[in-house]
C-alpha positions in Angstrom: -39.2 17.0 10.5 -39.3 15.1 7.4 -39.4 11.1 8.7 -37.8 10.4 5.2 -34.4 12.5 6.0 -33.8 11.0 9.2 -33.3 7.7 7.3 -30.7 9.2 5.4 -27.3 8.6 7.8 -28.4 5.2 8.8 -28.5 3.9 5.2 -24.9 5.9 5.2 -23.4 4.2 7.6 -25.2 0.7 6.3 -24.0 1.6 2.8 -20.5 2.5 4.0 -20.4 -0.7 6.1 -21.3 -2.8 3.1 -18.8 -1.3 0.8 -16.2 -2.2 3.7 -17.0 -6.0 3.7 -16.9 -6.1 0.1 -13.7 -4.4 0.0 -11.8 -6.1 2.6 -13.1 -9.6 1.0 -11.0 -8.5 -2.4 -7.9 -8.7 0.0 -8.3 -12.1 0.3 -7.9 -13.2 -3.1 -4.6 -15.0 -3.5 -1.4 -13.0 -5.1 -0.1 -12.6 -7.8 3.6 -14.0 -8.4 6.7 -14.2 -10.4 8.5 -16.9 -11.7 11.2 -16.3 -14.7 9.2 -13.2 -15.8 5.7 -15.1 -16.1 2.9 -13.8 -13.9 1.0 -16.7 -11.8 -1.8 -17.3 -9.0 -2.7 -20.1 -6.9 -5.1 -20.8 -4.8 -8.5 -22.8 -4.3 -8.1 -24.7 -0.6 -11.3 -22.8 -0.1 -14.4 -23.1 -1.2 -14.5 -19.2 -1.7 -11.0 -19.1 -2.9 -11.8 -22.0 -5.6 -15.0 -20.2 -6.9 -13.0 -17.0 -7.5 -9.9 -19.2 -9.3 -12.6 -20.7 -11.4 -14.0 -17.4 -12.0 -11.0 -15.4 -13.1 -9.6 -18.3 -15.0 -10.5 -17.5 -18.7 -8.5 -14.0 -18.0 -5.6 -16.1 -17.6 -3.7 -18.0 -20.6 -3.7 -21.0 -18.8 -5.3 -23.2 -15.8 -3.3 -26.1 -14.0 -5.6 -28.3 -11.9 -4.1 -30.3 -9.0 -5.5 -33.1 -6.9 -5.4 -36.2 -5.9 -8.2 -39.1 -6.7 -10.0 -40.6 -4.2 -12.8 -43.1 -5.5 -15.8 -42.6 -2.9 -15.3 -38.8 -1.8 -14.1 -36.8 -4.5 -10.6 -35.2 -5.1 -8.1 -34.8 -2.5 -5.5 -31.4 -2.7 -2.3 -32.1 -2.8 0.1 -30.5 -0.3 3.0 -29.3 -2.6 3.5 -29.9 -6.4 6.7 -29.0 -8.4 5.3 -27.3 -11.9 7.7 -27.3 -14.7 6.9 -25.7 -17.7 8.5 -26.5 -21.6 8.6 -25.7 -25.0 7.1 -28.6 -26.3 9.7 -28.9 -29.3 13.0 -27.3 -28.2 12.2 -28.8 -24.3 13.3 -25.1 -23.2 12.3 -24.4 -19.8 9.7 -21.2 -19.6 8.4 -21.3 -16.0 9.5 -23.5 -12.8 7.3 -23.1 -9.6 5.9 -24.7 -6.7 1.9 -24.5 -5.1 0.3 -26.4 -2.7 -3.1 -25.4 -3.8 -5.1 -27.1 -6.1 -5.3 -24.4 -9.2 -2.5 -22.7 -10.6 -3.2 -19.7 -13.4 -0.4 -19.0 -15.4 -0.1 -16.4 -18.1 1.8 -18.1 -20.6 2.2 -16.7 -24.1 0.8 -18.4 -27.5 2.4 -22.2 -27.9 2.9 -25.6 -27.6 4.1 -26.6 -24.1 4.6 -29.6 -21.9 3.6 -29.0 -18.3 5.3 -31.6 -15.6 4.1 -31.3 -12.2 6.3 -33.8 -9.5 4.4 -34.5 -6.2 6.0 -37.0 -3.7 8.6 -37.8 -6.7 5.8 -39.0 -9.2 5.9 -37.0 -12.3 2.8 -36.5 -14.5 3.1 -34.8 -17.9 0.5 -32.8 -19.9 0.5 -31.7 -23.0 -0.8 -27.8 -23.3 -1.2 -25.9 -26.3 -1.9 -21.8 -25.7 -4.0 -20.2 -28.2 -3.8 -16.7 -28.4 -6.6 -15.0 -26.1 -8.2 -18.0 -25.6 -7.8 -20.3 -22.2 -6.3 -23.7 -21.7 -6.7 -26.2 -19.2 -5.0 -29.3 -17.7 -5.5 -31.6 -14.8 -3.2 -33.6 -12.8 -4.6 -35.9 -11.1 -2.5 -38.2 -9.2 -3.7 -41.9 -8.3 -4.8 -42.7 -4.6 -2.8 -45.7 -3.9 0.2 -43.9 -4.2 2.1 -44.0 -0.7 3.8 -40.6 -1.2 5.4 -40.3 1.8 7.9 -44.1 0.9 7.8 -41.7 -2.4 9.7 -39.0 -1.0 12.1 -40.5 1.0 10.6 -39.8 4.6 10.7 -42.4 7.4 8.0 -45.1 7.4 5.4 -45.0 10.4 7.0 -48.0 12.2 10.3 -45.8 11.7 8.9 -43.1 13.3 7.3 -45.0 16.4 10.8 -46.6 17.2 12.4 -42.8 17.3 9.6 -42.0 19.1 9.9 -44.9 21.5 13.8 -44.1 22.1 14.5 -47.8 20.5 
């Protein structure tokens, strides 16, 4: 017998078991959606999931980066962010949406837009202009002394200990 052929079905089943990983790893990557008839992904809580947004970016009219500064460790995601997109001179509204992850792709057509994204009721506004074929890119980044949470209306932390304490 030929020792060379009796390799053969375990590099098969190795091969075949390779292509599975690979395959079931594509399912992972965040979905497509919807949202007045424009197509949009978000994603990038992961470190896998951000390399792929980062990857597949170009492909997409436009990229919308979220996040929230933080001076000695980097950028903080933020949890949910309100994205509202304009014509930039007739203030018509193209796309409205909401992500909690830290890149949104959008494919907007060619033009001049103004992109508002709202996070614990603090607006920032961008301005983004879409070239045919060719990406665009803009960052929100929202301050880190912002108390979001007196910013959206919830109850303050000495609120919620006297609920909690039945006073």
């Amino acid at each position: 017998m030929n020792p060379n052929r009796a390799w053969r079905p375990v590099a098969a089943v190795v091969m075949l078991g390779a292509f599975t990983m690979t395959t079931a790893h594509a399912l992972t990557n965040p979905p497509i959606q919807v949202a007045q008839g424009i197509e949009y992904m978000c994603g990038g809580r992961s470190s896998e999931e951000a390399r792929f947004m980062q990857t597949v970016s170009p492909r997409w009219a436009a990229t919308l980066e979220f996040g929230i500064s933080r001076t000695a460790r980097g950028t903080r995601f933020p949890s949910e962010v309100q994205v509202m997109v304009r014509e930039r001179y007739t203030g018509r509204e193209i796309m409205q949406a909401s992500t909690g992850a830290p890149y949104m792709l959008a494919r907007l057509g060619p033009g001049a837009y103004e992109i508002e994204a709202t996070m614990g009721g603090i607006t920032l506004t961008q301005p983004l202009v879409v070239f045919n074929g060719v990406g665009s890119r803009a960052a929100f980044i929202w301050p880190s002394n912002v108390d979001f949470a007196s910013a959206m209306g919830g109850p303050r932390p000495e609120q919620q200990a006297s609920v909690r304490a039945g006073d």
